[in-house]
C-alpha positions as CSV (number, residue, x, y, z in Angstrom):
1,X,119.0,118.9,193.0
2,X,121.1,120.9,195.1
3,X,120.3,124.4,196.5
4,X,123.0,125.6,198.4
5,X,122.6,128.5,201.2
6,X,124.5,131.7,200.8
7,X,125.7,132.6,204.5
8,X,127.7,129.3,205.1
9,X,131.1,127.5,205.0
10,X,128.7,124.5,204.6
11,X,125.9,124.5,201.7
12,X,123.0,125.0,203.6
13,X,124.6,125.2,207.1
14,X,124.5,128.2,209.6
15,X,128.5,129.1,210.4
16,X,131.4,127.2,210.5
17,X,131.3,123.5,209.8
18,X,133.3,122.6,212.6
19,X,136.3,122.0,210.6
20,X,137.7,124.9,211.8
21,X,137.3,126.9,208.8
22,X,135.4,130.9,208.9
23,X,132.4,131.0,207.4
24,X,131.9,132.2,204.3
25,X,129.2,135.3,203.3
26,X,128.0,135.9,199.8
27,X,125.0,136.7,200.5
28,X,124.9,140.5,199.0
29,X,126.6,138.7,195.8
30,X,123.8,136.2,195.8
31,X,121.3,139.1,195.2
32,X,121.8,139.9,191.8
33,X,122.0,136.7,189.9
34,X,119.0,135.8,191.9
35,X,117.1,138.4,190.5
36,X,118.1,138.4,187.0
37,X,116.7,134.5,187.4
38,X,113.7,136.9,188.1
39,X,113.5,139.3,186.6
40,X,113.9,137.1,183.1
41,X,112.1,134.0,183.9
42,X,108.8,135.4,185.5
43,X,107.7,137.2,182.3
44,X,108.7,134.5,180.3
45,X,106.9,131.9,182.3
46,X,103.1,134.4,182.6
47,X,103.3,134.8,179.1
48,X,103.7,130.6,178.9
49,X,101.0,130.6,180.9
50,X,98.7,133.2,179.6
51,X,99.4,130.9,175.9
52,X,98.6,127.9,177.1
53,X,95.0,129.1,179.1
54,X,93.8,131.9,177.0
55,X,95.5,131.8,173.1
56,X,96.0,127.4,172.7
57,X,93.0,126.4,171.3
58,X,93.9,122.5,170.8
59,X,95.4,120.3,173.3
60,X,97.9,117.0,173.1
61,X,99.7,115.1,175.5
62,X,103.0,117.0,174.3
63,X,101.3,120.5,175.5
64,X,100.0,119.1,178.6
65,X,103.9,118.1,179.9
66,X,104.8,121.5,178.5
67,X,101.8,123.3,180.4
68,X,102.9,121.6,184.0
69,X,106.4,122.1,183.0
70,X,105.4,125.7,183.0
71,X,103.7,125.4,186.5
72,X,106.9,123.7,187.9
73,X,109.2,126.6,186.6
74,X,106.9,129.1,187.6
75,X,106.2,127.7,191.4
76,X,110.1,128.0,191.5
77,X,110.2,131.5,190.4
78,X,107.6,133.1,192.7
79,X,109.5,131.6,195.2
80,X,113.0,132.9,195.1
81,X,111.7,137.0,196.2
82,X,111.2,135.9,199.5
83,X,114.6,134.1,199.3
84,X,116.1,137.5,198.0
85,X,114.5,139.5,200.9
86,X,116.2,137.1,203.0
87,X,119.4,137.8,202.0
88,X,118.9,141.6,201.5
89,X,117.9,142.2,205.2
90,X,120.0,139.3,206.3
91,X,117.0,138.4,208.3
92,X,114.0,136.1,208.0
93,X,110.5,137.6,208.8
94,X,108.4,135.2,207.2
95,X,108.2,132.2,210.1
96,X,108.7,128.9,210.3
97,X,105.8,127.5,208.3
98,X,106.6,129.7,205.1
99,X,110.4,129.2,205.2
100,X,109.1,125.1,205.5
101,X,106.8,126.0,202.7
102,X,108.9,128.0,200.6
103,X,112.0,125.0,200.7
104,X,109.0,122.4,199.9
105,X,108.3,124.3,196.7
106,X,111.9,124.9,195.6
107,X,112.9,121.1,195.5
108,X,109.5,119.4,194.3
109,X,109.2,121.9,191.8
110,X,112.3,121.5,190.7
111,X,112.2,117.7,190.8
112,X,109.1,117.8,189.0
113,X,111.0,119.9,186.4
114,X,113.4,117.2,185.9
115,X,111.1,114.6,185.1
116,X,108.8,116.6,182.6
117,X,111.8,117.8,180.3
118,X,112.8,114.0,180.1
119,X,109.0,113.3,179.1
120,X,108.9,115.5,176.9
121,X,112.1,114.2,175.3
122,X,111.2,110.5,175.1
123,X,107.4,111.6,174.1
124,X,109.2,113.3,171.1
125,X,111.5,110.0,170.6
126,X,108.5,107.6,170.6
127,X,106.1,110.0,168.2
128,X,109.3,109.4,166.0
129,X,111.0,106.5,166.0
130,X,108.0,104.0,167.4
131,X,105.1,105.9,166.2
132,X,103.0,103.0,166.7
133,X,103.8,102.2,170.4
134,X,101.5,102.6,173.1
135,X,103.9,105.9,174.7
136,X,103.3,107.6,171.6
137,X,100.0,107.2,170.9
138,X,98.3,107.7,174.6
139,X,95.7,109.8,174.4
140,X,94.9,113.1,176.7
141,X,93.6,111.5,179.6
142,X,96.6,108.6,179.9
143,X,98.8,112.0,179.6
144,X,97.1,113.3,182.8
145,X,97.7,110.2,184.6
146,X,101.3,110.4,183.8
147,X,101.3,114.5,184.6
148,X,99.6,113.0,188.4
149,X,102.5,110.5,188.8
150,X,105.1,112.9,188.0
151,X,103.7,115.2,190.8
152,X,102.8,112.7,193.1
153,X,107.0,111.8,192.9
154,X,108.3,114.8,193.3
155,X,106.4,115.4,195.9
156,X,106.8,113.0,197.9
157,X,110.5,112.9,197.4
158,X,110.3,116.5,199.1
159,X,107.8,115.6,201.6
160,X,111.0,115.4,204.1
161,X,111.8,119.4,203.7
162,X,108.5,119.7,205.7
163,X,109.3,118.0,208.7
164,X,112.4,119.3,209.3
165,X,113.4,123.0,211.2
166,X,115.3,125.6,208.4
167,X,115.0,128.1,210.8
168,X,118.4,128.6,212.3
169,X,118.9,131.7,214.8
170,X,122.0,133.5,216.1
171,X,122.7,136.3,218.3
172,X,121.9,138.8,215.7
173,X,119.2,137.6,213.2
174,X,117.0,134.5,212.0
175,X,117.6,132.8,208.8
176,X,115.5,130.4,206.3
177,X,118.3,127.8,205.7
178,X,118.2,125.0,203.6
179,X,119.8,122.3,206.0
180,X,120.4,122.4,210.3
181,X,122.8,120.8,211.8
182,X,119.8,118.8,213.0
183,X,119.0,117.6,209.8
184,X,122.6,117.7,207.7
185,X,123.0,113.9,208.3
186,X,119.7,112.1,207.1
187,X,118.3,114.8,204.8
188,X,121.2,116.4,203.2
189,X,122.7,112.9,202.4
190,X,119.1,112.2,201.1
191,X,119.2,115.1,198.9
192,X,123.1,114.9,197.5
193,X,121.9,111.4,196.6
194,X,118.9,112.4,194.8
195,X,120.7,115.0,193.3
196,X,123.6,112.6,191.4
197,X,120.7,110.3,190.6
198,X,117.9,112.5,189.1
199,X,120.7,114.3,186.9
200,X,122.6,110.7,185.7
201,X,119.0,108.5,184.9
202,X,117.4,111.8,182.8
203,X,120.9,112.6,181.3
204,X,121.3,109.2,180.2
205,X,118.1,108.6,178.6
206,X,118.0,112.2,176.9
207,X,121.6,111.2,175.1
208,X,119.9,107.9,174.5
209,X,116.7,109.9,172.3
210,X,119.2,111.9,171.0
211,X,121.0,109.8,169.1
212,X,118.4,107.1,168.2
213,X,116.7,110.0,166.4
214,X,119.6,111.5,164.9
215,X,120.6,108.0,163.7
216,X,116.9,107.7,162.3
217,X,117.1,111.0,160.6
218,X,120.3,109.5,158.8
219,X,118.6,106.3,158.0
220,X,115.1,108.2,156.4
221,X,115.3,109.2,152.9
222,X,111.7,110.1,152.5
223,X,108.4,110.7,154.5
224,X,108.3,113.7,157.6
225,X,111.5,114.2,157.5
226,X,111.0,117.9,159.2
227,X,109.0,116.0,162.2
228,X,112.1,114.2,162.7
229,X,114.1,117.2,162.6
230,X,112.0,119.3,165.1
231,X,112.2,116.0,167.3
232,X,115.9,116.2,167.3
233,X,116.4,120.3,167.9
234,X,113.7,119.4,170.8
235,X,116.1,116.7,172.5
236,X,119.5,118.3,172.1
237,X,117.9,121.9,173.6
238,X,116.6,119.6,176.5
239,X,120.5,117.7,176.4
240,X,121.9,121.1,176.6
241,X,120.0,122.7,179.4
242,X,120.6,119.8,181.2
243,X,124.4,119.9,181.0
244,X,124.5,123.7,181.6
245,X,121.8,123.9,183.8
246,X,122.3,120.4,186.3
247,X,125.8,119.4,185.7
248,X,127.4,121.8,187.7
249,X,125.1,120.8,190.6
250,X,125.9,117.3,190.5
251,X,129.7,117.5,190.2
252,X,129.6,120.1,193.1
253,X,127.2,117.5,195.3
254,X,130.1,114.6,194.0
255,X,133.1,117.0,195.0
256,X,131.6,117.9,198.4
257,X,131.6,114.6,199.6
258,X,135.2,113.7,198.6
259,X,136.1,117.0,200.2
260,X,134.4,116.3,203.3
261,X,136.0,112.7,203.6
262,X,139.4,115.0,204.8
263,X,139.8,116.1,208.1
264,X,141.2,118.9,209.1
265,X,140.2,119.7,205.0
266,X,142.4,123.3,203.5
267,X,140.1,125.8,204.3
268,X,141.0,127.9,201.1
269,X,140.3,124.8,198.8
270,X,137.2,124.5,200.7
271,X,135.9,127.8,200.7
272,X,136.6,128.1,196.8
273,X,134.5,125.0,196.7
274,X,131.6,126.6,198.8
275,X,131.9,129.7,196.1
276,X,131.6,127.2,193.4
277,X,128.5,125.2,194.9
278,X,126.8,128.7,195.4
279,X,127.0,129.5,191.2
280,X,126.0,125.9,190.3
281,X,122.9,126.9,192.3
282,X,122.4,129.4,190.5
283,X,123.0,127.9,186.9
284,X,120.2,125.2,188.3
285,X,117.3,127.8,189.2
286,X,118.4,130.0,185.5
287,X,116.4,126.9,184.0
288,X,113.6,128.2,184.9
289,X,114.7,131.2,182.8
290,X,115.6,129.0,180.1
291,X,112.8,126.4,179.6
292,X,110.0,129.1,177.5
293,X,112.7,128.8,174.7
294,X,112.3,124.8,175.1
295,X,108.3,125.8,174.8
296,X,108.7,127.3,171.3
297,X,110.8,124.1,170.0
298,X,108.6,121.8,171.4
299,X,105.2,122.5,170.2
300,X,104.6,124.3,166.7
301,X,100.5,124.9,168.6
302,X,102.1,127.3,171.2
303,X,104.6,129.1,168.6
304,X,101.5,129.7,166.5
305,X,99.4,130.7,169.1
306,X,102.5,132.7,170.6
307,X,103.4,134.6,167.1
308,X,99.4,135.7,166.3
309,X,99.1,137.5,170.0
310,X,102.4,139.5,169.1
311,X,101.8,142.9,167.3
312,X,101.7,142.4,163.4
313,X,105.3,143.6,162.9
314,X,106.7,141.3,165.2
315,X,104.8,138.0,164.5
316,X,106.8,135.3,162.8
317,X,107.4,134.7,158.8
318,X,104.8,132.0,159.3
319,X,102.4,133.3,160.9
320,X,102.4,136.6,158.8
321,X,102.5,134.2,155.6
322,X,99.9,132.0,156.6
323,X,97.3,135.3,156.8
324,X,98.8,136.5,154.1
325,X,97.3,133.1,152.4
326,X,94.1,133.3,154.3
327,X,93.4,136.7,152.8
328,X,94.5,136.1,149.5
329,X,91.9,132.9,149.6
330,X,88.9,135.3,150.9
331,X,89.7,138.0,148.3
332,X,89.9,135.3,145.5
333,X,86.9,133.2,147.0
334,X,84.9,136.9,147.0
335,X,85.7,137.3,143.7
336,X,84.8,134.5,142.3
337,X,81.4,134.8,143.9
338,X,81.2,138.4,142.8
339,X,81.6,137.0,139.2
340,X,79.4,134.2,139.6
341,X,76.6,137.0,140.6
342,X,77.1,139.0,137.4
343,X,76.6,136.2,135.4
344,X,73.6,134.8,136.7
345,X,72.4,138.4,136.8
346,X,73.6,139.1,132.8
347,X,72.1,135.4,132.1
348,X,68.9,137.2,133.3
349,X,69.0,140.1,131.7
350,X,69.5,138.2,128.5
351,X,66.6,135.9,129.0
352,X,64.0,138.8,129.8
């Protein structure tokens, strides 16, 4: 995953690249798409949050992927307002430790993203097609374990972003980069790498879950036909989020390479590339935007518990219907017992 730096000719880089080419400043641009990101996926991700700690009542291995998926998005999103007070007084105030800090959580979390959504797909494949496999029946603890792993990689695939200096300083301000020119040759190849690699592995085994479940549904003619179904809407929303979200990153990591291999390289053609880099940065972070809509496919628990916290005229046909049958049930239930009262009371009447 790829995050690229909004005051550069290089993604991530502090002025010209030393190709000979002006730098290139968006940063003023970068604002607003950075805080719709924001302003849409922060509410989003509290109320996903809120669900899962104060109105989910009943916990599976599905919901505990979902819940850190939540905390991954959410780590992400709390920490692109210092990025946009960066760029609005094109000037870092915040230090080196928090601009260390604040790259850390950007690229683990994100990684961490990564790896939950394609969990959360082959969970959904293994409940389905291999419902008797180990995967899909591990119980709450093994899920934990998993949840620790996934962490523990992430992290320590970002580990790197700590050791290095982001803070790059000219004549007339400081700024939080992602990359130096200190660390463009061992980190940045590093993270281009990781960046191909963590979008081609998930991709492939999300297509993979895809269509063995799709070719599954074809094959079933009777049984839980709507599980499979919901298992198949919950892998192509992953699919498509991934290919919206991910793809642009990694064909603009790809491209920048070739383009670097020419020297002097066309400065427009490069520039337009740099442009192009800076909105598949922005498509990648809008995931965190996205993935509450992956939360309502994924677990009918947290759409329950999500539609009885709304207001009554808003909750879902569901919802609303299944009251609607609880009620009825207690009216009949209290009428029935009503009647069963008279009649023990006219059976005494009768006997006295």
């Amino acid at each position: 995953m790829t995050i690229s730096n909004f005051t550069t000719s290089i993604p991530g880089g502090g002025g010209s690249n030393g190709s000979g080419c002006p730098p290139v400043d968006v940063s003023l641009e970068a604002v607003i798409p950075l805080s719709v990101i924001v302003a849409l996926g922060l509410p989003g991700n509290i109320v996903a949050l809120w669900i899962f700690c104060f109105k989910l009542k009943a916990w599976n291995p599905n919901n505990l992927f979902l819940f850190n998926l939540v905390i991954a998005d959410f780590l992400v999103l709390m920490s692109l307002p210092l990025r946009i007070d960066d760029l609005l007084r094109g000037h870092w105030v915040f230090g080196d430790d928090l601009c260390r800090i604040n790259i850390f959580l950007v690229f683990s979390s994100r990684s961490a993203s990564i790896v939950l959504m394609t969990v959360v797909a082959i969970y959904r494949y293994f409940k389905v097609v291999h419902p008797h496999h180990r995967f899909s029946r591990m119980t709450k603890r093994q899920a934990a374990y998993m949840v620790v792993f996934v962490w523990l990689l992430a992290i320590s695939l970002s580990v790197p972003m700590l050791a290095y200096n982001h803070i790059k300083s000219s004549a007339n301000s400081t700024r939080c980069i992602f990359f130096t020119s200190s660390s463009f040759t061992n980190l940045v190849t590093m993270r281009r790498i990781l960046t191909v690699l963590s979008f081609i592995i998930p991709l492939a085994m999300l297509l993979f879950c895809s269509i063995r479940i799709s070719s599954f549904l074809r094959e079933r003619q009777m049984g839980k036909l709507e599980k499979v179904r919901k298992a198949m809407r919950v892998c192509n929303a992953i699919v498509a989020m991934f290919i919206v979200c991910f793809l642009p990153t990694t064909v603009t990591a790809i491209g920048w390479w070739v383009i670097r291999s020419y020297h002097p390289p066309d400065c427009d053609t490069l520039n337009t590339f740099i442009r192009l880099t800076i909105v598949s940065g922005w498509l990648n972070l809008l995931n965190s935007a996205l993935d509450p809509i992956l939360y309502i496919f994924s677990s009918s628990m947290f759409k329950k518990a999500l539609c009885s916290a709304l207001p009554h005229f808003l909750r879902c046909g569901q919802v609303a219907g299944d009251e609607e049958k609880t009620a009825s049930s207690t009216e009949s239930q209290s009428t029935t017992q009503q009647e069963l009262k008279s009649m023990r009371a006219d059976r005494g009447n009768e006997a006295m």
